[in-house]
Each structure stands twice: as C-alpha cells, then as structure tokens.
C-alpha positions in Angstrom: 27.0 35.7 -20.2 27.6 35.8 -24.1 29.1 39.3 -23.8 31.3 38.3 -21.0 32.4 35.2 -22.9 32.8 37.8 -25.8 35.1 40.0 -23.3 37.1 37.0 -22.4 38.3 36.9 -25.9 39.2 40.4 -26.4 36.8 41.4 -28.1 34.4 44.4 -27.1 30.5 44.7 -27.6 28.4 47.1 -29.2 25.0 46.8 -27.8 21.9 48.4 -30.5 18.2 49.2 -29.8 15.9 50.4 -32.6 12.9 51.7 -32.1 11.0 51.9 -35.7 7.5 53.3 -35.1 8.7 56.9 -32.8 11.3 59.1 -31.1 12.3 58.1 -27.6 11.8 60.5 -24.9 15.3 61.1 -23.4 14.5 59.8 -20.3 13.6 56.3 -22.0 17.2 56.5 -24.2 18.8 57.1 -21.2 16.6 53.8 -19.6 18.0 52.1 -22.7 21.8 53.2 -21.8 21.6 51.6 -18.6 20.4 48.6 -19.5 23.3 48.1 -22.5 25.6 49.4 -19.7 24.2 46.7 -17.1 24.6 44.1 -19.8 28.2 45.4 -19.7 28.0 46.4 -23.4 31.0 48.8 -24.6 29.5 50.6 -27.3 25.7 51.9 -27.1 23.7 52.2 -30.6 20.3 53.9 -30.1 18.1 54.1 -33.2 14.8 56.2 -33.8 12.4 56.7 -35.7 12.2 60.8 -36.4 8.0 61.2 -37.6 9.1 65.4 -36.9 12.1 68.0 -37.4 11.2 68.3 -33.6 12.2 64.7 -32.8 15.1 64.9 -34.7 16.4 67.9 -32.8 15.6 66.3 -29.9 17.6 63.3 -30.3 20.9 65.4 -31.2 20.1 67.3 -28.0 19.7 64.0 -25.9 23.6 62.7 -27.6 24.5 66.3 -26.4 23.9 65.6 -23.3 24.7 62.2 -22.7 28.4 63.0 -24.7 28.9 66.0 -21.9 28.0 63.6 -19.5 30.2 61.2 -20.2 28.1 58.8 -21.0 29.3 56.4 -24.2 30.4 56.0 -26.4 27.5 56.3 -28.5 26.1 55.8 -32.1 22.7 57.4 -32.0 20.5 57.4 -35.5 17.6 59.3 -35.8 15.4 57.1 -38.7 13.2 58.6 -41.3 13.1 61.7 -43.7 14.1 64.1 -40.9 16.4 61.8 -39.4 18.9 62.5 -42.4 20.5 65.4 -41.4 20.6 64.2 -37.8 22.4 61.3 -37.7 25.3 61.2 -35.6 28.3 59.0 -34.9 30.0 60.0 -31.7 33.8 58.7 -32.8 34.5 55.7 -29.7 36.9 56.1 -27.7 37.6 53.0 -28.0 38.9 53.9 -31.7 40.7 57.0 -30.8 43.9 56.0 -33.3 41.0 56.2 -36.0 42.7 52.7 -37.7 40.0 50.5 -39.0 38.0 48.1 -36.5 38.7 44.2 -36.7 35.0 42.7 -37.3 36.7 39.9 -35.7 36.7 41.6 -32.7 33.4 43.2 -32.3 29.8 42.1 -31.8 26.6 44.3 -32.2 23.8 42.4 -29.8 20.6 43.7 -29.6 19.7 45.0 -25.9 15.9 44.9 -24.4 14.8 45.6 -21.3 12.7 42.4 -21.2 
C-alpha cells in the first residue's frame, strides 16, 4: 500500500534487508528478492554480514548471477572486515544517465518476509 501510494507520486522504492549476524545462502537472497519484488519494490538492497573471505566470495558470486539473470537492479553489501573489498553497487538502470537521484523521489523501506 505505502509503496504504491509512493509510485503514485512518481517516485520509485528501494527496498533493503540486512542481515547483521551471517552470510545468506543464495537461495535465501534470492527468497529475499522475491519478496522486495512482490512488495513491488524497484530497487533491491541486500546486506550481509561476511564472518569469512568465503562468504564474501560468495555473495559477489550470488550478484553475478542474479545481474546475468536479470534480476535487479541490485545494491548488495557484504558487512564486516572481509566484506570490504566485496562490496558492490550494481549501477540501476533506473539511473542509466548517471545524473544525481532526487531524495525527493526515492524511499529505502525495509522488506521482511514476516
């Protein structure tokens, strides 16, 4: 309802789960995709907690494949010491001109699946 009012106006959503504690599995970031995209959100921001060099590779891996699949656009951040050299902004679509963004037209929600 508040991102369809949101739409109404012109302005587009950018919906953001974090996830402080661990690394998602893909399959649960791509749970977390589908419910932003249900909620009809036009940006999807995943961030996770990298605890290993392992979970940060896997998170760059996971934006691989959801950016070949089509799927986004994305902001994905992998959290933590290893996350530094992992964190990736997918540039939108959305903002292919590369001009700044209005704030006045954007809202970040946070997305659950509850």
């Amino acid at each position: 309802e508040q991102i369809d009012e949101i739409h109404a106006f012109g302005g587009k959503v950018i919906c953001s789960y974090h996830e402080f504690d661990r690394m998602l599995a893909p399959e649960e970031i791509l749970g977390r995709i589908h419910i932003m995209q249900d909620a009809g959100a036009d940006v999807f921001k995943i961030a996770a907690m990298a605890v290993t060099k392992e979970d940060a590779e896997s998170l760059l891996k996971t934006t691989a494949f959801l950016h070949q699949h089509g799927i986004g656009p994305l902001v994905m951040m992998a959290m933590g010491e290893w996350g530094k050299p992992a964190v990736m902004d997918l540039v939108s679509p959305l903002q292919q001109d590369r001009k700044p963004l209005h704030r006045d037209r954007w809202m970040c929600l946070p997305c659950s699946s509850g």
